[in-house]
C-alpha positions as semicolon CSV with decimal commas, in nm:
position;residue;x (nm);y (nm);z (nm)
1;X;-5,237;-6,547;-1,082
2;X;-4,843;-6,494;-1,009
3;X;-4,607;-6,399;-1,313
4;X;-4,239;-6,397;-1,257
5;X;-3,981;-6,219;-1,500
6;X;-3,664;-6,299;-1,512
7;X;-3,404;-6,034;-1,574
8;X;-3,295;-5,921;-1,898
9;X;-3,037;-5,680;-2,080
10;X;-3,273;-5,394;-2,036
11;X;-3,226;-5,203;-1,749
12;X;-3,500;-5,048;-1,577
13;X;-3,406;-4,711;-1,696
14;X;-3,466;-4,802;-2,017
15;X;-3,764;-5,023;-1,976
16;X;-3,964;-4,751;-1,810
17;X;-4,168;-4,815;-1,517
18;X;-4,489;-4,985;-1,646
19;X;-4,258;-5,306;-1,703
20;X;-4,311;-5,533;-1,395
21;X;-4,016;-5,736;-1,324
22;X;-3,772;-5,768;-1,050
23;X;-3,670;-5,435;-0,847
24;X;-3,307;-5,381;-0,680
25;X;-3,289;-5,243;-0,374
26;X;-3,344;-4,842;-0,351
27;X;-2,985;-4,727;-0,282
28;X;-2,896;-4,872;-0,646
29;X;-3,170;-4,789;-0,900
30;X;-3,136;-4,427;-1,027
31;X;-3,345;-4,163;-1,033
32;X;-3,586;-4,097;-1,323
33;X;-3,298;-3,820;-1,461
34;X;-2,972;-3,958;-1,340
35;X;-2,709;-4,173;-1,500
36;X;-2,636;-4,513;-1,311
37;X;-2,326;-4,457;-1,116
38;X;-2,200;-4,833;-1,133
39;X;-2,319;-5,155;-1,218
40;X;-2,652;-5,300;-1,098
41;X;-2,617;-5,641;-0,945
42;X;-2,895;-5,892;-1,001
43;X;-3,101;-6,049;-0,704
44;X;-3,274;-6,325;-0,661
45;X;-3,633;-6,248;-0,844
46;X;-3,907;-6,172;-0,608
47;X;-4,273;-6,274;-0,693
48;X;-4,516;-5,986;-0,655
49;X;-4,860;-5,904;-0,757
50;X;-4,823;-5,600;-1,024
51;X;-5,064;-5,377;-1,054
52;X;-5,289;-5,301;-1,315
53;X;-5,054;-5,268;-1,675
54;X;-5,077;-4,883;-1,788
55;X;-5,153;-4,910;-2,188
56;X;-4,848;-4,935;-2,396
57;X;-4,932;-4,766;-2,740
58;X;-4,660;-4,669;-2,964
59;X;-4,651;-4,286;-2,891
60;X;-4,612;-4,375;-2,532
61;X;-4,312;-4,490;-2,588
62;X;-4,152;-4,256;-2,841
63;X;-4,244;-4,032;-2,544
64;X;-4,067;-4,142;-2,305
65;X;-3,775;-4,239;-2,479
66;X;-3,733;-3,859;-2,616
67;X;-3,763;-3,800;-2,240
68;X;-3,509;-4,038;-2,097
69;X;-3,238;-3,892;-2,441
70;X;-3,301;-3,509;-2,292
71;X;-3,233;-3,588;-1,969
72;X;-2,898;-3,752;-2,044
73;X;-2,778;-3,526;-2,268
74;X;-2,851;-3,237;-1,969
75;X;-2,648;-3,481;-1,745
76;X;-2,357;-3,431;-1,978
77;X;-2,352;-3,066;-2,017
78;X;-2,382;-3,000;-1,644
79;X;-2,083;-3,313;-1,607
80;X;-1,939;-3,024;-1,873
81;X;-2,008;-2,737;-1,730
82;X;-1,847;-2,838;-1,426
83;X;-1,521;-2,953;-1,545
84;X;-1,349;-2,604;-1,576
85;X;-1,464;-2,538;-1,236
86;X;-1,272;-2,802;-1,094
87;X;-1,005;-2,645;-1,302
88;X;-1,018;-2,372;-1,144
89;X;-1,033;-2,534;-0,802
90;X;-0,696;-2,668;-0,900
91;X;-0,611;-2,297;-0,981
92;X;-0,701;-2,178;-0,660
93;X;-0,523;-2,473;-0,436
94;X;-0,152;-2,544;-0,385
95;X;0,083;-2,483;-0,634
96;X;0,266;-2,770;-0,825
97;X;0,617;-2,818;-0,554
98;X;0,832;-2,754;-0,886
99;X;0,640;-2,356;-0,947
100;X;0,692;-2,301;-0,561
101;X;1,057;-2,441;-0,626
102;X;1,134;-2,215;-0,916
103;X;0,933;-1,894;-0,787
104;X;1,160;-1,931;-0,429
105;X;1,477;-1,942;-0,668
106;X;1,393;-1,651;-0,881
107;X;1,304;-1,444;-0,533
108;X;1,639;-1,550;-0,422
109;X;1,812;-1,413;-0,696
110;X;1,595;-1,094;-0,766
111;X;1,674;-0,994;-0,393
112;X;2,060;-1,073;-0,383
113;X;2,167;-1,144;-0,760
114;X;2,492;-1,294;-0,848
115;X;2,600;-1,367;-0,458
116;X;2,320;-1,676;-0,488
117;X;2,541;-1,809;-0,662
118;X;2,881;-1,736;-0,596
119;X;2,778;-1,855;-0,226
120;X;2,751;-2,176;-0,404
121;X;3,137;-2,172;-0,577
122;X;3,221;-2,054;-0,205
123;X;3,135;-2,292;-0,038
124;X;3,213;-2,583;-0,248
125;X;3,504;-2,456;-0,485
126;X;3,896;-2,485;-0,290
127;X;4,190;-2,477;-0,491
128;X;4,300;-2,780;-0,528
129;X;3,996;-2,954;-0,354
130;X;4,133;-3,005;-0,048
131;X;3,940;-2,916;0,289
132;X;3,973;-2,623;0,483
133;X;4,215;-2,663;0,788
134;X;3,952;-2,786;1,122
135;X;3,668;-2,908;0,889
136;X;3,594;-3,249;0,757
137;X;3,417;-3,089;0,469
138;X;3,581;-3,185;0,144
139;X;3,554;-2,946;-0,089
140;X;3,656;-2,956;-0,493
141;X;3,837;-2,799;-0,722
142;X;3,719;-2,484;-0,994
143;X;3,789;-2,739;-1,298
144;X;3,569;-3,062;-1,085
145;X;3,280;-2,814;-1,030
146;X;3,315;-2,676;-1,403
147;X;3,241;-3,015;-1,505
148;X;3,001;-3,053;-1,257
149;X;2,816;-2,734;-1,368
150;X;2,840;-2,763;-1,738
151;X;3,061;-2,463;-1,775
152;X;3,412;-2,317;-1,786
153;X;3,649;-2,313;-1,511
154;X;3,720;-1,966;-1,610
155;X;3,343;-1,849;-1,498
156;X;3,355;-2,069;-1,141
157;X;3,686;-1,867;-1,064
158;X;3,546;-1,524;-1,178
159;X;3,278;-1,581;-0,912
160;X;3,531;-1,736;-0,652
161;X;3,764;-1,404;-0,706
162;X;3,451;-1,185;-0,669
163;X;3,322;-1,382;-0,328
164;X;3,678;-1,355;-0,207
165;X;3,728;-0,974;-0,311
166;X;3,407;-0,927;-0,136
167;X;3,547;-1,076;0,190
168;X;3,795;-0,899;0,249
169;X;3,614;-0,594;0,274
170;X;3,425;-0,813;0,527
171;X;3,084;-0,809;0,308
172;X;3,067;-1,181;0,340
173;X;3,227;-1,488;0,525
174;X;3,574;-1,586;0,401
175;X;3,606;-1,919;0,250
176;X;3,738;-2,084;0,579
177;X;3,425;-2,093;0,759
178;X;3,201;-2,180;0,487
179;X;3,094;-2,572;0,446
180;X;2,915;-2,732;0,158
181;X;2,502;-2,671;0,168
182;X;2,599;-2,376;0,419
183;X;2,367;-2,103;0,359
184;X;2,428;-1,758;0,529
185;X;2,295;-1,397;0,465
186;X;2,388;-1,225;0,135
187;X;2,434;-0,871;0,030
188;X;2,176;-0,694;-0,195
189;X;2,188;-0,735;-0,565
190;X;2,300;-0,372;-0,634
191;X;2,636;-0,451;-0,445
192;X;2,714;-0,751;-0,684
193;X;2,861;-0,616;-1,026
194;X;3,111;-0,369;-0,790
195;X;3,312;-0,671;-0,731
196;X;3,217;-0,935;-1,055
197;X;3,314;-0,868;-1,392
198;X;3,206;-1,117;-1,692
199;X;3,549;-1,072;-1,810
200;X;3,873;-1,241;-1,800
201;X;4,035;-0,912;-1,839
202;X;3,865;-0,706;-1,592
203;X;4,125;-0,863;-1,320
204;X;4,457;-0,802;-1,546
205;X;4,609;-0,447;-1,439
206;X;4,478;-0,309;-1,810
207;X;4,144;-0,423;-1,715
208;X;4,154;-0,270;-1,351
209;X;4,257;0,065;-1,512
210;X;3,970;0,042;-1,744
211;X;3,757;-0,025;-1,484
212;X;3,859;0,295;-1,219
213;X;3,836;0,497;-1,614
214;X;3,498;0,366;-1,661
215;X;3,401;0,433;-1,314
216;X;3,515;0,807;-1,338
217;X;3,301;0,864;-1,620
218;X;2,993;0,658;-1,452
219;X;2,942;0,404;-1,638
220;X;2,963;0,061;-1,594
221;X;3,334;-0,131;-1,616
222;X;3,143;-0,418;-1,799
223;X;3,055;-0,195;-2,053
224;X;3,415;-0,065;-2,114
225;X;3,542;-0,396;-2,073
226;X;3,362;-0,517;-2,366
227;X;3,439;-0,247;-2,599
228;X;3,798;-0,245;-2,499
229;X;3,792;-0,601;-2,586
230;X;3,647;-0,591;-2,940
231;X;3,825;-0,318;-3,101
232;X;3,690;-0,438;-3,429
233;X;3,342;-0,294;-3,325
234;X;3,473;-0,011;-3,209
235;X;3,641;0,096;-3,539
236;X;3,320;-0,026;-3,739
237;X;3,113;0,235;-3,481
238;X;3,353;0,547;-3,483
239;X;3,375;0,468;-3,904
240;X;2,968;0,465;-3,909
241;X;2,875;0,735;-3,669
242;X;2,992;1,053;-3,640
243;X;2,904;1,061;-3,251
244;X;3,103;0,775;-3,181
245;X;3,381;0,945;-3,362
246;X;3,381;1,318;-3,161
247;X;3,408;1,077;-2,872
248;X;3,672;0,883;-2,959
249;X;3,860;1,231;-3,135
250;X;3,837;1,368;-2,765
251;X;3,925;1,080;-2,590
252;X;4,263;1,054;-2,786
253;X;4,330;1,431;-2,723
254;X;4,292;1,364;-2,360
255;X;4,509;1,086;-2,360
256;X;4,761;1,229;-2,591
257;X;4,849;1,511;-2,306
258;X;4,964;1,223;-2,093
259;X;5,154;0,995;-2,353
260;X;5,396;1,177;-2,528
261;X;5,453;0,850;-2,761
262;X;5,117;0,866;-2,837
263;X;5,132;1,201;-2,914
264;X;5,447;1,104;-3,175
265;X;5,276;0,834;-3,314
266;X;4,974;1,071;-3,388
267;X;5,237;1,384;-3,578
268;X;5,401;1,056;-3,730
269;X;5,074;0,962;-3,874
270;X;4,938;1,264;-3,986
271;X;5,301;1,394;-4,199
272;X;5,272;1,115;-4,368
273;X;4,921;1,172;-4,524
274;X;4,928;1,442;-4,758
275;X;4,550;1,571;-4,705
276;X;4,546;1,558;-4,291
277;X;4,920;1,737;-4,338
278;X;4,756;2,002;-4,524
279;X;4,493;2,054;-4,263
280;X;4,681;2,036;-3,984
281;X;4,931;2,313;-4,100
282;X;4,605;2,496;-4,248
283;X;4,453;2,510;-3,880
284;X;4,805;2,567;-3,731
285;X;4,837;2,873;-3,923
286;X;4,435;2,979;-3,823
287;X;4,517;2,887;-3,466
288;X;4,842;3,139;-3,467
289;X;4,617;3,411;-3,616
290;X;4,442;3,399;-3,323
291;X;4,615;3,397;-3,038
292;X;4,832;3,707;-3,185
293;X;4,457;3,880;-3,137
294;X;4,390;3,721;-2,827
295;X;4,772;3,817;-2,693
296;X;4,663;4,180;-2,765
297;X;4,342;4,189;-2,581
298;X;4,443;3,990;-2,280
299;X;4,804;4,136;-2,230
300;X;4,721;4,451;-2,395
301;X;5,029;4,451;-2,583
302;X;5,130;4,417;-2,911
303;X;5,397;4,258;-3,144
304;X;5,555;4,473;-3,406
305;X;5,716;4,317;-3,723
306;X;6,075;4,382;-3,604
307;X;5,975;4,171;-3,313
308;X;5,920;4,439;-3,043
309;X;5,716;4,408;-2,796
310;X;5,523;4,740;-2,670
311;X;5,192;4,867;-2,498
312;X;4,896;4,815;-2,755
313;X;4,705;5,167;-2,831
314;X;4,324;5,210;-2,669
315;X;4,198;5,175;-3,035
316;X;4,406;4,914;-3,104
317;X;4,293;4,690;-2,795
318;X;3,915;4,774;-2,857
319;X;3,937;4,653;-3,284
320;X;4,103;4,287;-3,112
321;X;3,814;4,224;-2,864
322;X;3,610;4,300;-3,124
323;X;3,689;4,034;-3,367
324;X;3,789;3,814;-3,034
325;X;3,445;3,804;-2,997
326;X;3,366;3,697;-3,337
327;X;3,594;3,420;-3,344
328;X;3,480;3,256;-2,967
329;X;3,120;3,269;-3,123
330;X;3,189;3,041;-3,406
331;X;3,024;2,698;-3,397
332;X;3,272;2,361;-3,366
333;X;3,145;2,339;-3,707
334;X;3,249;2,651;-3,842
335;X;3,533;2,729;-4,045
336;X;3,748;2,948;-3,835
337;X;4,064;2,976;-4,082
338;X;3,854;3,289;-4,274
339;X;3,756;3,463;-3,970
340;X;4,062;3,429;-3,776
341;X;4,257;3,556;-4,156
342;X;4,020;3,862;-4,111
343;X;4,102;3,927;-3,750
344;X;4,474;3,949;-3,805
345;X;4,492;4,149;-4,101
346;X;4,283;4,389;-3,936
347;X;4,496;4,395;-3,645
348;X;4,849;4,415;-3,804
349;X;4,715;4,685;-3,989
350;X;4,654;4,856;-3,730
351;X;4,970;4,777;-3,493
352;X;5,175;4,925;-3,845
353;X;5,017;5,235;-3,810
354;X;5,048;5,257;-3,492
355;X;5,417;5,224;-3,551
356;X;5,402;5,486;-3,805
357;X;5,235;5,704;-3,586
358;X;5,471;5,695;-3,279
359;X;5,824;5,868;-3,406
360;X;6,067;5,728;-3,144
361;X;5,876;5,363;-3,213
362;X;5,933;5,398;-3,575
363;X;6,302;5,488;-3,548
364;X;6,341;5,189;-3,284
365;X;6,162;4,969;-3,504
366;X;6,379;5,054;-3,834
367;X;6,677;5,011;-3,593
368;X;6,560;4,657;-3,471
369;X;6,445;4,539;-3,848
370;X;6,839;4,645;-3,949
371;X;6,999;4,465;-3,677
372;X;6,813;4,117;-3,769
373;X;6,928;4,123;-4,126
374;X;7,238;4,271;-4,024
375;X;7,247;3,951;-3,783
376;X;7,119;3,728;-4,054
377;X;7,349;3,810;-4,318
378;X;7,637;3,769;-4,127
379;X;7,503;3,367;-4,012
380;X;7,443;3,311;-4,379
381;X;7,802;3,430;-4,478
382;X;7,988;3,241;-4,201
383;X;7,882;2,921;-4,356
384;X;8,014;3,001;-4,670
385;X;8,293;2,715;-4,705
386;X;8,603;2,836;-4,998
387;X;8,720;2,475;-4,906
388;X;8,463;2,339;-5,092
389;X;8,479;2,575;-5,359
390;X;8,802;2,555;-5,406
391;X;8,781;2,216;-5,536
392;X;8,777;2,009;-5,804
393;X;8,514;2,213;-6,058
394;X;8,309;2,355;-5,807
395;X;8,412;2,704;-5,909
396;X;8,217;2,951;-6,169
397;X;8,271;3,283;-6,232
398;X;7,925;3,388;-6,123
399;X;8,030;3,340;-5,767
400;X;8,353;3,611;-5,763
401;X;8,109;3,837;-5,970
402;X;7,820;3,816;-5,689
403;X;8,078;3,873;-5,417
404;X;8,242;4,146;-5,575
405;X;7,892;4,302;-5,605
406;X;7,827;4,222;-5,212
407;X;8,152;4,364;-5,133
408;X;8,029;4,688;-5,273
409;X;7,750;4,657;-5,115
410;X;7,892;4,619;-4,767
411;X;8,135;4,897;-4,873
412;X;7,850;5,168;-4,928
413;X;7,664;5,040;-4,563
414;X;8,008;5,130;-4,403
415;X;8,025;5,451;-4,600
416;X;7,647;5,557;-4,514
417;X;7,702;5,446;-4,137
418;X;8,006;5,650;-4,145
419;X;7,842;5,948;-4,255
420;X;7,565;5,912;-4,003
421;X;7,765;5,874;-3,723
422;X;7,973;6,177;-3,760
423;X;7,672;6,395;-3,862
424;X;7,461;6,255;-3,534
């Protein structure tokens, strides 16, 4: 006898294969471990002779449903496993066109810097925005492409001054011959910053001679630039750090022996504040000290206090090097004012006995010492006024008493001088 089944919702998979009923063709049943890869269409039911039914006892079939569940869940992991594979794959292929994009840009600029993109103001930016003469090209103006760009017309133009300082050494083409989209060949990167500056200033004539300073020192003029352009931060760094300060201390000296206002400005400042006054004529008075020892060693002469000036003795000259020595030994940190007070007593005491010691320099001396009060007496009474004196109530006695007594005085010098010449 023939029995025909008619399809149901169980697919074969699931059925298992003792269930006669109809068969699609090969191609679309699946394998005993596989997952159906589409939908199984029905055909028209065949009639066939089935063979003899295996049993169909209960643990049968827990059995092979526990074998169709474990070989679907290994379908899934090894649909799992091989998803970051195919990730990889991806990896490994062509790059997304946006990466390649951005990686060709950033070579672009590593290899020539900021003349990427000042090739760009070049070629598009004309004052004004009209074309150059014999091309059709319409360029636009700094303020069109600002907007354009999303920035300030200031930046396009430092960029436009740098392209156009840069040909006419003849580093690139002038603006002329350059057309919108126009790409030619650039200079390296290192070339860039010699002719761009971030800052509005570095093209005003202070800014150019802050640039050829900063260059002379080797440094970048960026870098002076900006400080020169925030002299809040500079006060706040000399004020905080004593390195900053020694710097800027030298820098003014250096400056101050080529501007004699400056120089003004500086006494000006420091009279007027009673500590720095005080130092000043402290160090002034250290600084004297010493060069009356160094005078000594390196002219090998020496000053006597009547003013002369005559050959220093052997021992004389050999004490001064000595405590030269000293002195150009001392630290910048050191306190020089007690060493260089040390050197010079030593050293006048030694040029006044060497006065003492030499007869004819002794007499000369004396003679030189009376002719400068001589001389200064004489000044001080020529500016004696009787006009004034004379009056209203300007007039005591004191003053006829004190000349009377200076009369006297003047009248025994004659006297003595007298004498002297006569006995000489």
């Amino acid at each position: 006898m023939t029995i025909a089944f008619t399809p149901s919702d169980t697919t074969p998979a699931e059925a298992g294969p003792a269930v006669p009923g109809p068969v699609a063709p090969e191609s679309a049943v699946p394998g005993p471990s596989e997952e159906p890869t589409g939908p199984v269409m029905a055909e028209e039911p065949e009639f066939w002779e089935p063979s003899a039914p295996e049993p169909r006892d209960a643990q049968g079939a827990e059995d092979r449903e526990e074998e169709q569940d474990a070989d679907r869940t290994s379908a899934q992991e090894a649909q799992a496993d091989q998803e970051p594979e195919q990730d990889a794959d991806r990896d490994a292929g062509e790059p997304d066109p946006v990466v390649v994009r951005d990686a060709r840009d950033f070579g672009v600029y590593a290899r020539t810097g900021g003349w990427a993109f000042a090739l760009k103001v070049a070629r598009s930016v004309r004052p004004g925005g009209q074309a150059a003469e014999g091309t059709a090209a319409a360029k636009v103006s700094a303020k069109a492409f600002a907007e354009l760009a999303g920035c300030s017309p200031e930046r396009v133009m430092r960029y436009y001054k740098a392209w156009d300082m840069a040909a006419d050494d003849g580093l690139v083409p002038q603006f002329e011959v350059l057309v919108p989209g126009e790409d030619v060949e650039l200079p390296d990167a290192d070339v860039w910053i010699s002719y761009y500056s971030s800052r509005n200033g570095a093209t005003s004539v202070r800014g150019q001679a802050i640039g050829a300073a900063a260059e002379a020192e080797g440094i970048r003029p960026t870098k002076a630039l900006e400080v020169a352009e925030n002299p809040t931060a500079l006060r706040a760094a000399i004020l905080a750090d004593p390195g900053t300060a020694e710097a800027a201390r030298g820098a003014l000296l250096d400056r101050m022996k080529e501007d004699p206002a400056l120089q003004t400005e500086m006494a000006r400042a420091i009279a007027r504040t009673g500590d720095l006054k005080k130092a000043v004529a402290s160090e002034a008075k250290a600084a004297d000290r010493i060069g009356y020892v160094r005078q000594i060693v390196e002219n090998g002469q020496i000053k006597t206090p009547a003013g002369q000036t005559v050959e220093a003795p052997p021992e004389l000259r050999a004490e001064a090097e000595r405590h030269l020595s000293l002195l150009d030994e001392l630290d910048d940190s050191e306190e020089a004012g007690e060493w260089a007070g040390e050197a010079y007593d030593a050293v006048k005491g030694l040029v006044a006995k060497a006065v003492e010691e030499d007869p004819a320099l002794r007499v000369q001396e004396r003679r030189t010492k009376f002719y400068s009060s001589l001389q200064k007496a004489t000044k001080v009474f020529e500016e004696l006024t009787l006009d004034e004196v004379l009056e209203e109530e300007v007039f005591e006695d004191d003053m006829l008493q004190r000349l009377e007594a200076l009369q006297e005085a003047i009248g025994s010098c004659i006297s003595a001088l007298r004498r002297a010449s006569t006995t000489s």
